[in-house]
C-alpha positions in Angstrom: -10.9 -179.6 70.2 -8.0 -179.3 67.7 -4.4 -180.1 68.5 -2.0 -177.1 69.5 1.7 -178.4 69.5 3.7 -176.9 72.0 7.6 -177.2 71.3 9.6 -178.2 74.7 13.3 -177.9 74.5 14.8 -180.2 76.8 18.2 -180.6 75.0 19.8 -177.2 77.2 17.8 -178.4 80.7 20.1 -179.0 83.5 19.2 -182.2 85.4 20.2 -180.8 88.6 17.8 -181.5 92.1 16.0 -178.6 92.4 15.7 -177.5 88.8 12.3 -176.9 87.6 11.2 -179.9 85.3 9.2 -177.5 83.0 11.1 -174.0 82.4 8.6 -170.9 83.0 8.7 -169.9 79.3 7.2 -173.5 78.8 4.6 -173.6 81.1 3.3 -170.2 79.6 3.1 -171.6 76.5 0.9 -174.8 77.6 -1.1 -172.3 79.1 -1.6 -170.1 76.0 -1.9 -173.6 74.3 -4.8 -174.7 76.7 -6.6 -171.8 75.2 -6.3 -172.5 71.5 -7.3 -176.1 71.5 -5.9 -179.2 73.0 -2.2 -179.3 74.2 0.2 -181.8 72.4 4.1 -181.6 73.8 6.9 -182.3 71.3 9.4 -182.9 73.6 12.9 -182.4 71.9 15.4 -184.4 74.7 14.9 -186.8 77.7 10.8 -187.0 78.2 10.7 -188.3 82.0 8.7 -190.0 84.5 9.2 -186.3 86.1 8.2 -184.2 82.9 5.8 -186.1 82.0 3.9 -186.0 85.4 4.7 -181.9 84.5 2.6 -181.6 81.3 0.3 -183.8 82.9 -0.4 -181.2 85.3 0.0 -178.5 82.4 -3.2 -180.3 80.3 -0.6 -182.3 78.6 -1.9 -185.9 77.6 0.0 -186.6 74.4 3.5 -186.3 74.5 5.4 -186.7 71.6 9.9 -187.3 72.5 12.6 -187.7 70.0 15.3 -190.1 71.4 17.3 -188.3 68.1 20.6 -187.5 68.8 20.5 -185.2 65.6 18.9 -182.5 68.0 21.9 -182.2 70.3 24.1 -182.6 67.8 23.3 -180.1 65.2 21.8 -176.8 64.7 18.2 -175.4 65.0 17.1 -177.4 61.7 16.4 -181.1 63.0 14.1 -179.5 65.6 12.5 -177.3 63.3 11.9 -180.6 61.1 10.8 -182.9 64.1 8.1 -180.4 65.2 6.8 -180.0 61.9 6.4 -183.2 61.2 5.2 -184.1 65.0 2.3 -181.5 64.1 1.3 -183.2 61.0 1.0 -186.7 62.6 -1.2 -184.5 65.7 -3.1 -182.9 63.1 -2.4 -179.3 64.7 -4.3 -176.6 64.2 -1.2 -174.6 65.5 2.1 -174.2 66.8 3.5 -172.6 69.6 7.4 -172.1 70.4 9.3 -169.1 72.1 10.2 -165.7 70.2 13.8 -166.1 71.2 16.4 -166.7 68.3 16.2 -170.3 68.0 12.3 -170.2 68.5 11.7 -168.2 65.6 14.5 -169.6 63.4 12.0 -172.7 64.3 8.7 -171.0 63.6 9.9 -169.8 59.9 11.3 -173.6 59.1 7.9 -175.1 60.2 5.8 -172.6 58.6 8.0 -173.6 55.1 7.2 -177.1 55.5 4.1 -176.9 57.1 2.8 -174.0 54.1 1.7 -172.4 56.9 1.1 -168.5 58.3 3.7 -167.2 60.8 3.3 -165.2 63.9 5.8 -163.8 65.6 6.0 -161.4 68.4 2.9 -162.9 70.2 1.7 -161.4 73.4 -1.6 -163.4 73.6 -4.6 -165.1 71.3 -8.4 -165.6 71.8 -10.2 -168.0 70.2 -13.7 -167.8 68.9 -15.2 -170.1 66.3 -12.5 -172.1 66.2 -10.5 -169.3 65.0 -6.6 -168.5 66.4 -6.8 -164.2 66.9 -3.2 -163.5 67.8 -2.3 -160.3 69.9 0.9 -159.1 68.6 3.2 -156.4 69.4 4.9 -153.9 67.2 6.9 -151.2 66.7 9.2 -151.9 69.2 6.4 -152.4 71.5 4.4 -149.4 71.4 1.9 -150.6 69.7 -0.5 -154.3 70.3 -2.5 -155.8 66.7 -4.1 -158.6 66.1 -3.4 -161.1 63.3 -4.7 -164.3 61.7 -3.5 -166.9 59.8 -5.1 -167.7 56.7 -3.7 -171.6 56.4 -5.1 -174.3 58.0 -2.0 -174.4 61.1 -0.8 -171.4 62.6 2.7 -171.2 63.7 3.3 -168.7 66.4 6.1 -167.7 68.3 5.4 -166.2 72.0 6.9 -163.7 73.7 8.0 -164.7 77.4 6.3 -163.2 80.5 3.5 -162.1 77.9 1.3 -164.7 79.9 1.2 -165.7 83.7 1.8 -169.2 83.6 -1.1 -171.8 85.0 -1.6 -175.5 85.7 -4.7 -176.8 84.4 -7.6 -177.0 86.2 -8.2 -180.2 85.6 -4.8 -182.6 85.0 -4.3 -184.5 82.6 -2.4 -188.3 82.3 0.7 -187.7 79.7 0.9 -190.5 77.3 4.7 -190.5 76.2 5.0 -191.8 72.6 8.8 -192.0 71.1 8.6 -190.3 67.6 10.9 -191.2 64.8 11.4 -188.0 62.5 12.9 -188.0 58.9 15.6 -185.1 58.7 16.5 -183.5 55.5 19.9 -184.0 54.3 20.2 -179.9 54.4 19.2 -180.2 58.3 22.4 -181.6 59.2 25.0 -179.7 57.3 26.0 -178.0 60.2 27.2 -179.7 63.2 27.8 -178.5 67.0 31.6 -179.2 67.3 32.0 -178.1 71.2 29.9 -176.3 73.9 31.4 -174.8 76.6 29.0 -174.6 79.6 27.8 -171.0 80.8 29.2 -170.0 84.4 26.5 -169.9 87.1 26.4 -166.6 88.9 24.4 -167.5 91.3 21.4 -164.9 90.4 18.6 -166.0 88.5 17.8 -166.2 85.0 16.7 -162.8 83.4 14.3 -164.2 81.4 12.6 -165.1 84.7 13.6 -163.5 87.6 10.8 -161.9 89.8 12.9 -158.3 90.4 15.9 -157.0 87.1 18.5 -154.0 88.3 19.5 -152.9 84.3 22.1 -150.4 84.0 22.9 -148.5 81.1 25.0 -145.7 79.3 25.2 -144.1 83.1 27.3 -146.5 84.8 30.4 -145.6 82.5 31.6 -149.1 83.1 31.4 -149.8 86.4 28.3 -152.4 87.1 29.5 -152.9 91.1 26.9 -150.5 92.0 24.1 -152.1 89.9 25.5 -156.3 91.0 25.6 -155.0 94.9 21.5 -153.8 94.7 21.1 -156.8 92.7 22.7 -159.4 94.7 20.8 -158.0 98.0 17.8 -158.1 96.5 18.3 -161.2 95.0 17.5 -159.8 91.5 19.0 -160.6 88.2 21.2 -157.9 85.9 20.1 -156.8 82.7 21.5 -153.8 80.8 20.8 -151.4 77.8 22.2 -151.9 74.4 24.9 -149.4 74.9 26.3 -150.9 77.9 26.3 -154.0 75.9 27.9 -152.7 72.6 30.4 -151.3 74.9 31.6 -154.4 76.1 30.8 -153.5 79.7 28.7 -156.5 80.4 27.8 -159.4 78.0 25.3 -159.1 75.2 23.4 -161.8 77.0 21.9 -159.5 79.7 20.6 -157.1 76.7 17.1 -156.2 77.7 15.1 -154.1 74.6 14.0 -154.6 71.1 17.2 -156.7 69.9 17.5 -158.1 72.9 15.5 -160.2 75.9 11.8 -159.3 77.1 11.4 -159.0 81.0 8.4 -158.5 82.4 9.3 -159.0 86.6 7.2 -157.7 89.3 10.0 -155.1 89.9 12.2 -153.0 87.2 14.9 -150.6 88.6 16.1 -148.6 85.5 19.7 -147.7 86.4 21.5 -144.7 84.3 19.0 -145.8 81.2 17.4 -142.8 79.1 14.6 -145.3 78.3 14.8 -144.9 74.0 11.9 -146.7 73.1 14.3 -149.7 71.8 14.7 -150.5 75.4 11.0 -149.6 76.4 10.3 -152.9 74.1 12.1 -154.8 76.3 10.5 -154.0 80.1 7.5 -151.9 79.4 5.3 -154.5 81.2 7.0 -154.7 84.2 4.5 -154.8 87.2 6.5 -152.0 88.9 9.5 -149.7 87.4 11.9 -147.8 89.3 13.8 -144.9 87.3 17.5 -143.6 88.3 19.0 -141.1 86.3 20.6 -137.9 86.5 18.7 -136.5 83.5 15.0 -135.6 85.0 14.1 -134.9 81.4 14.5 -138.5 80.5 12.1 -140.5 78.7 11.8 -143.2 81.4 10.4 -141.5 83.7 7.3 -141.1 81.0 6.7 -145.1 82.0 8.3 -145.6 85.4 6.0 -146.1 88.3 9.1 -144.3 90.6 11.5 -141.9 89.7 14.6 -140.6 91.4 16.2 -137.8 89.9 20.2 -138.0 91.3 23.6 -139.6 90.3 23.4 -143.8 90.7 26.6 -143.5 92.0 24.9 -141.9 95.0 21.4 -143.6 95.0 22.4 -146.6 94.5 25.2 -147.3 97.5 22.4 -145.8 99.7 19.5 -147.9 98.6 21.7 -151.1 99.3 23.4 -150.5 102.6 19.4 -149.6 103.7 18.0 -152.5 102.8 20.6 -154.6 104.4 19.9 -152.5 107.4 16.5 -153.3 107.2 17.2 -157.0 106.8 19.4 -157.0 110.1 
């Protein structure tokens, strides 16, 4: 079977007990990875005892780790060169990272040095004759294609929650090999000066939380309606563009074209006309829940629920029943 490099970031993991070794965005690409070909790991970061036994159980048994401090230290282009050259020494028949910012800044760096065919936007692949068939989405979603590379490696960047992530039916031993890459001089013209730590909120990621409340232009600026459904369900917040733009929440909970893809088991659309640009974003929600004022509003076109009224109202009354309910 050929190689398939999956890219592991482990430079941003928190360490803390409890924290999943193996973020879910990882896991669904060793699964999409088991399906090409034969899982390889370049592990940028700390490769433990603890993620190691973790790829093991993804299909994992070649692991390649940089001990580099170049890919803490500096921008996106000392990874990008590590997992290029990490797939060269595999002999990969492709390359799998995530379609966040970073992930495809990565993808278009390895396809340069790698002369090899891009993919972004990737929502799934087949294989048949040894050929990669890439399901991709676009137009803002509305539409799925497929696409091929025609280079010898494929580089393909996945969209998260496009896949429900799998251990391997049969494990695998992880064989942990430090790897020494050679980084252009160009890769380290820009260095990380600070970081400042993110504040927990205590809700989970958005990128991978099982139920999102997003509110949009409706709220007017006041998310306490949207945070209390939220926090007693135990969801995370996203929001629309404009609730972003207007400074009403940060860009980081942006769910839609420009922004993150969500795909939870439940979607409550909160004062969001549902433009396509945020359809992108949450179309494949298992269930969507609509609230909006406007009954002529495109979400209701996709939502599995709609309720026509003012959130103001809904909202306050959907909580204070569940909490009744709970006791």
């Amino acid at each position: 079977m050929s190689a398939v490099v999956v890219f592991i970031d482990q430079t941003e993991v928190s360490t803390s007990p409890g924290h999943p070794v193996l973020s879910k965005s990882s896991q669904e690409l060793l699964t999409l990875a088991r399906l090409a070909g034969e899982p390889v790991a370049a592990v940028a970061g700390e490769a433990s005892d603890e993620l190691a036994a973790a790829l093991g159980g993804a299909g994992v048994s070649r692991v390649f780790a940089s001990s580099q401090d170049e890919l803490t230290g500096y921008l996106v282009a000392p990874k990008a060169d590590f997992v290029a050259q990490v797939a060269t020494a595999a002999g990969a028949a492709a390359v799998l990272v995530g379609n966040n910012f970073e992930g495809k800044e990565i993808a278009a760096r390895v396809g340069i040095a790698l002369n090899a065919g891009v993919i972004s936007d990737a929502v799934g692949l087949t294989v048949a004759d040894g050929a990669i068939t890439v399901q991709k989405s676009v137009l803002a979603g509305s539409y799925t294609v497929e696409a091929s590379a025609t280079s010898a490696v494929s580089v393909i960047s996945v969209k998260s929650n496009s896949v429900d992530a799998e251990p391997a039916a049969v494990p695998a031993t992880a064989a942990v090999e430090q790897f020494t890459a050679e980084f252009a001089p160009a890769s380290l013209g820009a260095k990380i000066i600070e970081r400042t730590p993110k504040p927990a909120s205590g809700r989970p990621d958005l990128s991978d939380a099982r139920i999102v409340v997003a509110g949009g232009r409706g709220v007017d600026g006041n998310f306490g309606p949207v945070e209390e459904l939220a926090d007693v369900l135990g969801a995370a917040i996203g929001a629309s563009r404009a609730a972003t733009d207007a400074g009403w929440i940060e860009h980081s909970a942006q769910v839609g074209q420009t922004g993150k893809t969500v795909a939870p088991q439940l979607y409550i659309s909160v004062g969001i006309s549902g433009a396509i640009q945020q359809k992108a974003g949450m179309q494949t929600s298992k269930v969507i829940v609509a609230v909006n004022k406007d009954a002529e509003s495109p979400v209701f076109e996709i939502a599995d629920f709609g309720i026509v009224g003012d959130l103001f109202d809904v909202l306050p009354q959907a909580t204070a029943e569940i909490k009744r309910r709970r006791g």
